[in-house]
N, C-alpha and C positions, 0 to 999 in steps of 0.2 A: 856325393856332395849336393846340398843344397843353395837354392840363390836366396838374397835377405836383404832388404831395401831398408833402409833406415831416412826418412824424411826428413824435412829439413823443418827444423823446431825438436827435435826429437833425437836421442842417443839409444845406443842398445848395449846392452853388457853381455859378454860371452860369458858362459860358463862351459869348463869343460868337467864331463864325470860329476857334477854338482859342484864345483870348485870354480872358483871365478879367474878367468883369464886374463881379457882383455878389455878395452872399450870401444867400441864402434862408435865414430860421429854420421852427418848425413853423407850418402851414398850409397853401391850396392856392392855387398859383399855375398862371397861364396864360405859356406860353412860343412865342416864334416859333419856325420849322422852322430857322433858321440857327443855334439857340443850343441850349444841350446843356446837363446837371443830372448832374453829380456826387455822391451823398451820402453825406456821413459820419457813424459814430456818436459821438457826444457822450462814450461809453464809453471808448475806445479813443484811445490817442495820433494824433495829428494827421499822415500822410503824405502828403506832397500829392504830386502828378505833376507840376507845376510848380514852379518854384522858389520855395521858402518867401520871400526877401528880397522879392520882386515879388508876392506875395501880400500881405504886409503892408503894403503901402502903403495898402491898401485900412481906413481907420480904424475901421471897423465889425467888419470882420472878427478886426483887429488885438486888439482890445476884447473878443472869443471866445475871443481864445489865452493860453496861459501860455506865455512863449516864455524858453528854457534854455538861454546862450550858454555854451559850455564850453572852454579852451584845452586847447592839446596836454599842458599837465601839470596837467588835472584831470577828475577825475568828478565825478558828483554821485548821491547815492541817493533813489532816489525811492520817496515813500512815499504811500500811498493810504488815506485815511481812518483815520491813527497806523497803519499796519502798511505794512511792509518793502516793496517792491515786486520793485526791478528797479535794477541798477549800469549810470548811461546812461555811455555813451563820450565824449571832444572831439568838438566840434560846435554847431549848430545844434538844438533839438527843441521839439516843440511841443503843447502837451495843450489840450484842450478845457476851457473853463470848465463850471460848473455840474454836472452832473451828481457829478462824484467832488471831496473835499477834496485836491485834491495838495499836498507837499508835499518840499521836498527841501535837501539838505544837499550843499553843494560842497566839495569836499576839493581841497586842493592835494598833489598828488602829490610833487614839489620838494621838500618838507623832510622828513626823516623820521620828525620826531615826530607825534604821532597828538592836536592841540591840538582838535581837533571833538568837539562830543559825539554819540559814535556808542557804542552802549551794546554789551558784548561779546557776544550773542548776536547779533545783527548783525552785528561783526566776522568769527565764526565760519561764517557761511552760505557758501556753497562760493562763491557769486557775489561775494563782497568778500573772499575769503581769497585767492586766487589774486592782489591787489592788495598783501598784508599780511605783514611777516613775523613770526615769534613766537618770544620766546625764554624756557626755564621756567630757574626760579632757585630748586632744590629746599627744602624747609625747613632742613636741613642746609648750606647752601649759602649763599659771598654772592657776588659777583659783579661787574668793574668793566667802564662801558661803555664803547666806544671809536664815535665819530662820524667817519667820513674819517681813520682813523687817526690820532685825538686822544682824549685822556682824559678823559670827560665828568663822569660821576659813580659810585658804590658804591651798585650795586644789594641791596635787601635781598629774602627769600625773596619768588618769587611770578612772573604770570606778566605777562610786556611783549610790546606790540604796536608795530610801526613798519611803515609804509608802507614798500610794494616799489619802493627808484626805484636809480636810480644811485650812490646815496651808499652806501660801504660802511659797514655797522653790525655790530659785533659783539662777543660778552661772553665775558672770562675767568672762569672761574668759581675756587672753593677749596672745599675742605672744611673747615669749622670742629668738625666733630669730632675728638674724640683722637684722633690718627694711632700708627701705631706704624710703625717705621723701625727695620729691621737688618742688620747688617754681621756678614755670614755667612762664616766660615773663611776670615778675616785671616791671614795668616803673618805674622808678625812674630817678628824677632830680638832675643833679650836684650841685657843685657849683656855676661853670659857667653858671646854667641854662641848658644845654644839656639834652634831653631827650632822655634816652637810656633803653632797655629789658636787665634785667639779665634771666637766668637761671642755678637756682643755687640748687645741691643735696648735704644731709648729708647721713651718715650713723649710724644708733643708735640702743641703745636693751635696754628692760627694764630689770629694776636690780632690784628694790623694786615693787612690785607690792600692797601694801598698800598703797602706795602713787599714784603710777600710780591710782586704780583704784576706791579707796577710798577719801581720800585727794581730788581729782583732780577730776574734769568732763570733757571729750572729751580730756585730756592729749595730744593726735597726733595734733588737733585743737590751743591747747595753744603751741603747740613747733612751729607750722607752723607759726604760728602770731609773736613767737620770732623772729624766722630766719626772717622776712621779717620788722620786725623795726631793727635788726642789722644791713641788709645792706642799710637800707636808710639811717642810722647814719654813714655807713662808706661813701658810696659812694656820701651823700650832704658833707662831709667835702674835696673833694678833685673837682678839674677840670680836664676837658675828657681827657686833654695829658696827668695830672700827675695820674688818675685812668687807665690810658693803659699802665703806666708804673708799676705803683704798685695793677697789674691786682693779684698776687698770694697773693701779702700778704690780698686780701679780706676772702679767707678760714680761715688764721690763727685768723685774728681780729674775724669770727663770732665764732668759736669753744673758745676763751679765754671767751670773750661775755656772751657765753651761758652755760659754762660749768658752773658752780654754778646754774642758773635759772633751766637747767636741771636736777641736782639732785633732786633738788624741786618736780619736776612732777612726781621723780622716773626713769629718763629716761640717759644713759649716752651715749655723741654722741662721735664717733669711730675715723670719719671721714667725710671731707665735701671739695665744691670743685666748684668751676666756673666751668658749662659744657660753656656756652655760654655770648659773650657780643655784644646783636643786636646793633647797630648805628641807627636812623632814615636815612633815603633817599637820604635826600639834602647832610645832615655829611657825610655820606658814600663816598656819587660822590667827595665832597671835600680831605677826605684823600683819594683818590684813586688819584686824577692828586698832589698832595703833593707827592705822592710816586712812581709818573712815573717821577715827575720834579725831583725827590731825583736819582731817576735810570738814568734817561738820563744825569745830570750831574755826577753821577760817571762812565758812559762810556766815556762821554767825557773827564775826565781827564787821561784816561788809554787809549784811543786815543792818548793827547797829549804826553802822557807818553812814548808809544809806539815808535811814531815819532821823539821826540826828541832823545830817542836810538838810533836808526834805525840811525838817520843823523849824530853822534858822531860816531858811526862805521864806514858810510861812510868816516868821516875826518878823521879818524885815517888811512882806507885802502890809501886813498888819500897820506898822507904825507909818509906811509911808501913805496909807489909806487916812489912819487917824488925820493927819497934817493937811491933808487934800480932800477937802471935799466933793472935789470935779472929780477925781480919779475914784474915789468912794460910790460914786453914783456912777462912772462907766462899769467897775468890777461889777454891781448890783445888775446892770442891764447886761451885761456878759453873760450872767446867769439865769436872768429872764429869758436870754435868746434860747440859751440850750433846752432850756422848759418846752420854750415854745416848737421847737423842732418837735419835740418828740410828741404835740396834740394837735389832733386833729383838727377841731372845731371847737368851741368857748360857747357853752349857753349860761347867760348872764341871767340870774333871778332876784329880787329883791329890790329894797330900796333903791333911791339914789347913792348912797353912799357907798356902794362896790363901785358905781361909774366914777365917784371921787377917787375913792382906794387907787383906781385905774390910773387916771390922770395924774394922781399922786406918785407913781410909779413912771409912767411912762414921761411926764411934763418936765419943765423945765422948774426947777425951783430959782 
């Protein structure tokens, strides 16, 4: 016989002839030469060399183990004195009692909502994430989910976790901020036939998002295709001078237009608004010399305007000159003065009669 210490933290299993006997816990035991000591740490999950089912038959033994039946569609997480461990696989597993608190959480893989309390930092660690899928649902954002392509429910901002299995799971999203949508160089024909480019923006936000994204396919796609038959409806009912006169009321007509259609899709428009109205080429050059002909006769009549003033003042200074001879003879020297600004110097030649002229001029009569 042999002597066979078995520590403490640690068990040993007999085998006798290669068939498992007994269990040994700490102590020291005497062993025959036919039989053999296996030992394990108490620390450490339970691997046996023989098969776990035939082991536990053994009730003593059985009584050491925490044993962890698991099907092909689940884990379990295992956790060692409240902290995370280790994601065990389907199967059979077996831990030692005593020495560590285990603890563990079985997920069913099979469905794909995430019904265990399994806290997200744990969802997060690389060993459960590779099980796990994630979908974020910005703040800005809401979002509908669909389960095996069905429509489950209206996600609000944040982030969702679903187990990785076979069921397809997956989320539409929208933006519920103001959008802006535009309808950039339209051609469209008047009445008159005129061919002219709009470019024309709304402003809109979604309000129902079951309709936006349910109800509706491409929703932004079916509002674009609105906007652009309301303004062929508005602007073939009008010609190019009476559509450049009633250039504003185009916003008003497509926002009444569309405002019922838009709810439809789920969508309410804010505001909207003519950025632009191109002319063709030829139209262009034409109201351009229209609108120089338009300017140069309104200078020309503030020309004649001007002039006809102008020569009324003169007839009024006139007659009131006639009537006054004191004021006749100031206007005359008014005009002597500006003479004389601009000469230098006066050399007088000739008779006396320029020094009269002179005095005749400058004296008093």
């Amino acid at each position: 016989m042999r002597r066979v210490r078995i520590n403490v933290g640690k068990v040993g299993l007999v085998f006798r002839n290669g068939d498992y006997d007994r269990l040994l816990t700490e102590g020291v035991y005497w062993i025959f030469p036919f039989e053999s000591v296996m030992q394990y740490d108490r620390s450490q999950p339970f691997y046996p060399a023989n098969d776990l089912n035939i082991l536990l038959a053994d009730e003593q033994l059985a009584n050491e183990l925490i044993v962890v039946d698991l099907k092909d569609n689940e884990i379990a997480l295992r956790y060692e004195d409240g902290n995370f461990r280790q994601v065990i696989g389907p199967g059979r597993h077996a831990y030692w009692k005593g020495l560590k608190d285990y603890q563990f959480k079985t997920v069913d893989l099979s469905k794909p909502e995430i019904t265990e309390d399994i806290d997200v930092e744990t969802l997060m660690r690389n060993e459960v994430l590779r099980y796990v899928r994630v979908f974020h649902v910005f703040p800005y954002e809401k979002g509908v989910l669909y389960i095996n392509g069905k429509f489950d429910k209206v996600l609000d901002n944040g982030t969702y976790y679903f187990w990785n299995n076979s069921t397809p799971v997956s989320i539409n999203k929208a933006d519920m901020r103001q959008l802006q949508l535009e309808v950039a160089g339209q051609e469209i024909l008047t009445r008159d036939k005129a061919a002219l480019r709009i470019n024309f923006n709304a402003q809109y936000r979604v309000t129902n998002i079951e309709k936006a994204l349910i109800e509706n396919k491409d929703y932004e796609k079916q509002l674009y295709t609105l906007m652009q038959l309301a303004l062929r409806e508005f602007v073939g009912t009008y010609t190019l001078d009476e559509l450049l006169e009633k250039k504003e009321a185009i916003a008003e007509y497509v926002m009444n237009t569309l405002d019922s259609k838009a709810k439809s899709l789920g969508v309410k428009i804010n505001d909207c608004g003519v950025r632009d109205i191109i002319l063709p080429g030829e139209v262009k050059d034409i109201m351009n010399q229209v609108l120089i002909a338009q300017k140069q006769a309104q200078a020309n009549v503030i020309t004649r305007r001007e002039e006809t003033a102008s020569t009324r003042s003169l007839l009024n200074t006139a007659k009131l000159m006639e009537d006054n001879e004191m004021l006749f003879k100031l206007k005359e020297m008014e005009y002597v003065e500006k003479i004389a600004d601009k000469i230098g110097e006066i050399t007088v030649a000739g008779n006396g009669q320029v020094i009269d002229q002179l005095k005749g001029i400058f004296g008093t009569r």
